[in-house]
C-alpha positions in Angstrom: 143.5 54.6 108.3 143.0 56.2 105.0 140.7 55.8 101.8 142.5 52.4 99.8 141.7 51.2 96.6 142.2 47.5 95.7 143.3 46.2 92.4 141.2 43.9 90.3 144.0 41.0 90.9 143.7 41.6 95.1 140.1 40.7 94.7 140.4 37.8 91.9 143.1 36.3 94.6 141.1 36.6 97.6 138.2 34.8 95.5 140.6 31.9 94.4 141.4 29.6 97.4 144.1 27.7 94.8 145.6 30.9 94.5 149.0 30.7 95.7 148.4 34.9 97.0 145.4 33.7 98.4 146.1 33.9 101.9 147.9 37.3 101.9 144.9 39.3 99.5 142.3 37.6 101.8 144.3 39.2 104.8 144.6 42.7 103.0 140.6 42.5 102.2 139.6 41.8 105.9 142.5 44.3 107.1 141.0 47.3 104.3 137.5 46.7 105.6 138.1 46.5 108.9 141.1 48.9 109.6 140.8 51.7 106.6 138.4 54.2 106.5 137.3 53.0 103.2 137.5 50.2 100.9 137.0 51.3 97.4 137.0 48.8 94.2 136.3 50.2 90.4 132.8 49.3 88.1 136.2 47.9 86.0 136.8 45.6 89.0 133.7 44.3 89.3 133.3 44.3 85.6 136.6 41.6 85.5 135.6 39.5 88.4 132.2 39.1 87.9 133.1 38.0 84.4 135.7 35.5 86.2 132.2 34.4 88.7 130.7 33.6 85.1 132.9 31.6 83.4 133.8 30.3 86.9 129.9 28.4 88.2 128.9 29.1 83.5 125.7 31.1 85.7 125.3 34.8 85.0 122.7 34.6 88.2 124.7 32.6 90.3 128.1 34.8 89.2 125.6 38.3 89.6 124.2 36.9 93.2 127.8 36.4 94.6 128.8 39.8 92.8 126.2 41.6 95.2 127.4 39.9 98.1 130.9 40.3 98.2 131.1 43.9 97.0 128.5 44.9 99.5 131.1 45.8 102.3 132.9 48.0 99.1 132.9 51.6 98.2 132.5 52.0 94.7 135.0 54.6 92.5 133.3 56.4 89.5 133.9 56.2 86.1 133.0 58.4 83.1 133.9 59.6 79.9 136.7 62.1 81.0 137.9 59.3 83.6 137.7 56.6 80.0 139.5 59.3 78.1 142.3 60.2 80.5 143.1 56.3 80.6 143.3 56.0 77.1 145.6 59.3 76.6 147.9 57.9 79.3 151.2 56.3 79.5 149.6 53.3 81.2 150.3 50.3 78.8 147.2 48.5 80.3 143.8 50.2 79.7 142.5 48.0 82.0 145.3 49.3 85.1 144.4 52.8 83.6 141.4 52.9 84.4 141.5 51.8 87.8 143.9 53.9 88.1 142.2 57.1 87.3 138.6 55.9 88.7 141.2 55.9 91.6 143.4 59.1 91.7 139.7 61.0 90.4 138.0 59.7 94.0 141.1 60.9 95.9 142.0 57.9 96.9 145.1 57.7 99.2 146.9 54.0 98.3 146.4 51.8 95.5 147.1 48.1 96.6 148.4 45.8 93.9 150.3 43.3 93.2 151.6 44.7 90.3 153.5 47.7 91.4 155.4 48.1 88.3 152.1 48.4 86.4 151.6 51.5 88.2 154.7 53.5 87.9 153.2 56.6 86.8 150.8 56.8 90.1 150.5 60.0 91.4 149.3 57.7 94.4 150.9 55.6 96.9 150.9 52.1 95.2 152.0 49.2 97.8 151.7 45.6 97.8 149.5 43.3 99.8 152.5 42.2 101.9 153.3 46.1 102.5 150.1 47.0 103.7 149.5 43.9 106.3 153.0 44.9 107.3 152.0 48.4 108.2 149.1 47.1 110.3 151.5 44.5 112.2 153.8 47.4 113.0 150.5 49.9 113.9 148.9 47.4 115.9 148.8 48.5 119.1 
């Protein structure tokens, strides 16, 4: 399958087992990694969840050893001044979905999975949800 990105809420989700989308991002993580050619996350994402790890087990060296172990399996996008700059002279209302979005489109990435589509309406990528993507697999399976 193709090059997917995953939004920083697909990875908080899959973390959070009282998640109510818990189930479905920990499906679309296990399908990225083991069906798509790659799995890519942003600095930005790991940025936000390893912040969530912290405040989470109030350990930065517990919340940076479980950062290192889950992204492991993850490609990692790039970002950089012109990729910074480009967010913030979007039409993205969230900086934060900017970036990842241009760390995104800048790696030429293929899908964005999110389960915010609407935050993403100016994509010049694919954007699906969780449930989209696990659906495509069901109907690929072979």
């Amino acid at each position: 399958m193709r090059n997917v990105f995953l939004d920083a809420n697909i990875i908080i989700d899959w973390l959070v087992s009282k998640s109510s989308n818990h189930e479905i991002c920990k499906k679309t993580v296990d399908i990225s990694l083991n069906k798509s050619r790659n799995t890519f996350v942003s600095p930005t994402t790991i940025a936000i969840t390893s912040y969530f790890l912290y405040k989470h087990y109030k350990s930065e060296t517990k919340a940076k050893k479980i950062a290192q172990e889950i992204y492991e399996p993850f490609c990692i996008t790039t970002e950089n001044q012109e990729i910074v700059k480009e967010a913030l002279n979007s039409k993205f209302t969230d900086l934060e979905d900017a970036i990842q979005y241009h760390s995104a489109f800048y790696s030429k990435l293929d899908v964005i999975i999110t389960q915010n589509q609407h935050d993403f309406t100016h994509s010049k990528i694919a954007v699906i949800s969780p449930q989209e993507f696990c659906e495509f697999y069901k109907l690929a399976a072979f």
